[in-house]
C-alpha positions as CSV (number, residue, x, y, z in Angstrom):
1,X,242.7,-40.5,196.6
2,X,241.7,-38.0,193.8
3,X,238.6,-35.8,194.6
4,X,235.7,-36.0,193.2
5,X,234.2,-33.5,194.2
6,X,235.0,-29.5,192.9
7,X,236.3,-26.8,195.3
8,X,238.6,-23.8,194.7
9,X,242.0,-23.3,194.6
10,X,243.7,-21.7,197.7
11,X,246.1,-18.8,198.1
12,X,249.2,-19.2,199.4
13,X,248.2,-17.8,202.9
14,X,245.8,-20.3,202.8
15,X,248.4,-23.0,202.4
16,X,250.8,-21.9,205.1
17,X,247.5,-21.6,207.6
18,X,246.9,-24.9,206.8
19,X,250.3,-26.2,207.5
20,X,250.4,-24.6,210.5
21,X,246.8,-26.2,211.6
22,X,248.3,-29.4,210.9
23,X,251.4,-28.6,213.1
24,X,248.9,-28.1,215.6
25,X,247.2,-31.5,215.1
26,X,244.1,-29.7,213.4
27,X,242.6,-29.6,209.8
28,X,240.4,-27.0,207.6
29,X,237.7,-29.3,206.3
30,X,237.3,-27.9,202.1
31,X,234.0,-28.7,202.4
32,X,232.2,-27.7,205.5
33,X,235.3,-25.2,206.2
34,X,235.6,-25.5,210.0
35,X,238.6,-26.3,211.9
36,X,238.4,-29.6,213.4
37,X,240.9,-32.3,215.2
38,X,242.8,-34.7,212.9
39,X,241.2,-37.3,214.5
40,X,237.8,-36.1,212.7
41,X,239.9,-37.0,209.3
42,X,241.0,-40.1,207.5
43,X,244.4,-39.6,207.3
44,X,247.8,-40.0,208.8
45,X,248.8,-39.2,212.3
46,X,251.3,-35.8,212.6
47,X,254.4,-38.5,213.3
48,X,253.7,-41.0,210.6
49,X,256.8,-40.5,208.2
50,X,254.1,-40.1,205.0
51,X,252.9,-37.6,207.1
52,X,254.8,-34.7,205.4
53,X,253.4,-35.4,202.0
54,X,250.3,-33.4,203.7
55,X,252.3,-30.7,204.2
56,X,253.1,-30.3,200.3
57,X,251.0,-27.7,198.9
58,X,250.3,-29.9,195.5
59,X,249.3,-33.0,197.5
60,X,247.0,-30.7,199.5
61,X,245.5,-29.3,196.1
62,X,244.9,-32.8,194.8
63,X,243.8,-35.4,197.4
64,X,240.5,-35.2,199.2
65,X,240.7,-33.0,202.6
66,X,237.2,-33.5,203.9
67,X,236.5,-34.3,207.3
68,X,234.3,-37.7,207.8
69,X,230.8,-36.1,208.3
70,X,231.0,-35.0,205.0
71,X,232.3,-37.0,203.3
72,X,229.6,-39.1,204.8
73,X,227.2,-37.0,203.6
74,X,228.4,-37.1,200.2
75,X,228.6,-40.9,200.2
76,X,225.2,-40.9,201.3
77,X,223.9,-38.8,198.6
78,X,225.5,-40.4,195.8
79,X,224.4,-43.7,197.3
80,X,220.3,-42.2,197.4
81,X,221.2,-40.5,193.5
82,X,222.2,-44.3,192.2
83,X,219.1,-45.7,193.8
84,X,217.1,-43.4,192.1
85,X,218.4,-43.9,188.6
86,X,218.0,-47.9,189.9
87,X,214.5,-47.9,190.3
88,X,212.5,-47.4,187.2
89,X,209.2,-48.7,186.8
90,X,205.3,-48.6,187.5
91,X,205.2,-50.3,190.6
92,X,201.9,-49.3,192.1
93,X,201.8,-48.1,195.7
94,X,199.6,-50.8,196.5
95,X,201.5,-53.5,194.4
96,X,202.5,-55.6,197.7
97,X,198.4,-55.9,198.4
98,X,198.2,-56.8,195.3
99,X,200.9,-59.6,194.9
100,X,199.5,-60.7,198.2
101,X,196.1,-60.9,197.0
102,X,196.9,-63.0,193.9
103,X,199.5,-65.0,195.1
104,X,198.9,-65.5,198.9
105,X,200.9,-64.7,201.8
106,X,203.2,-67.4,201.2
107,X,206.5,-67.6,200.3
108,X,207.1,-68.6,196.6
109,X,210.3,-70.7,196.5
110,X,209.8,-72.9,199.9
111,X,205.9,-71.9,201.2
112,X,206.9,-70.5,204.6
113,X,203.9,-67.7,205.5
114,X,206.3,-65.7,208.2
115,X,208.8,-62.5,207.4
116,X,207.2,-62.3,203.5
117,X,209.0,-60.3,201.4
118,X,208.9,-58.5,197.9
119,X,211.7,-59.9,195.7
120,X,212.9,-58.5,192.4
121,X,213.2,-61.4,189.9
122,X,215.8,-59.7,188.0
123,X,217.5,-57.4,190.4
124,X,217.3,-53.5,190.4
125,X,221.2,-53.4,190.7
126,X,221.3,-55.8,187.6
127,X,218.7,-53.2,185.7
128,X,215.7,-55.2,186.1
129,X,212.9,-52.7,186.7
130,X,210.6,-51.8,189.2
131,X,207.3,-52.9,188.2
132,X,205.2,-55.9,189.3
133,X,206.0,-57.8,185.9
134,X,209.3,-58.3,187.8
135,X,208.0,-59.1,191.3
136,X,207.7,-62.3,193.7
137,X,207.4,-62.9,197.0
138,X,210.2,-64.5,198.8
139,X,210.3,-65.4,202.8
140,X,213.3,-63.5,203.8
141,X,215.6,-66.5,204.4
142,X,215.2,-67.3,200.6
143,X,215.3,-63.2,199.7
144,X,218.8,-63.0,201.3
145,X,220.4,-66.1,199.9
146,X,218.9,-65.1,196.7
147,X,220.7,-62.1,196.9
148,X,221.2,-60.0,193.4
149,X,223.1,-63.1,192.1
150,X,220.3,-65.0,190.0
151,X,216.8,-64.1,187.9
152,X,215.3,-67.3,189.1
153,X,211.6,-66.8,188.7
154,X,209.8,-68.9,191.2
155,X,205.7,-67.8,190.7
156,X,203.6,-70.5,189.1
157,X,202.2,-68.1,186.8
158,X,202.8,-64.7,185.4
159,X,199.5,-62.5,186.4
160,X,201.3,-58.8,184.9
161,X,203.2,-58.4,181.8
């Protein structure tokens, strides 16, 4: 796997140190830089006959050599930076009071009044925004099976445009 991500490239020395950590069943994470078990890593074990390719300094240069935590931590960033660009919109803070209000505490598709919850007509993920022209509420048995599959519009009238 390619990296994504931009680090620097290493000396020589650096190279043999880390052939010799892996020898040793260790790894230099190129992101946090600490020393850590190969077990903190997803990759091969030391015996696994692709296992040398780790050992070749242009593989090393090229394929991703984080440990898990960060590239964890990177995952979960780039997951919070797409929700961001996701939700756009004027959604008021108190827009679920306000759906509530106007619509009762029911749910819109089957008229269950437990585990209410706000539903995007046309989903965020499918660029629908995030304002209250593009909100219903949905019981959650009817939110989940909607899923982000469908636009289906179930209020009997449109309040916000």
């Amino acid at each position: 796997m390619a990296t994504t991500h931009s680090r620097r490239k290493r000396t020589a020395g650096e190279l043999n140190e880390d052939r010799i950590l892996y020898r040793e069943g260790r790894r230099r994470c190129t992101t946090c830089l600490t020393i850590k078990p190969l077990a903190d890593y997803d990759e091969l074990p030391v015996g696994h006959p692709h296992a040398r390719l780790l050992l070749d300094r242009r593989y090393v240069q090229t394929h991703d050599t984080r440990c898990r935590e960060c590239k964890r931590h990177a995952g979960n960033a780039r997951r919070h930076k797409r929700r961001l660009h996701y939700t756009t919109g004027d959604f008021p803070s108190n827009g679920m009071q306000m759906l509530l209000a106007e619509y009762g505490a029911a749910c819109m598709k089957c008229g269950r009044t437990e585990s209410i919850e706000l539903d995007h007509i046309v989903p965020i993920s499918l660029g629908g925004p995030h304002s209250l022209s593009n909100a219903q509420l949905l019981c959650q048995p009817c939110n989940g099976s909607k899923g982000n599959r469908n636009s289906t519009d179930y209020r009997p009238y449109v309040v916000w445009k």
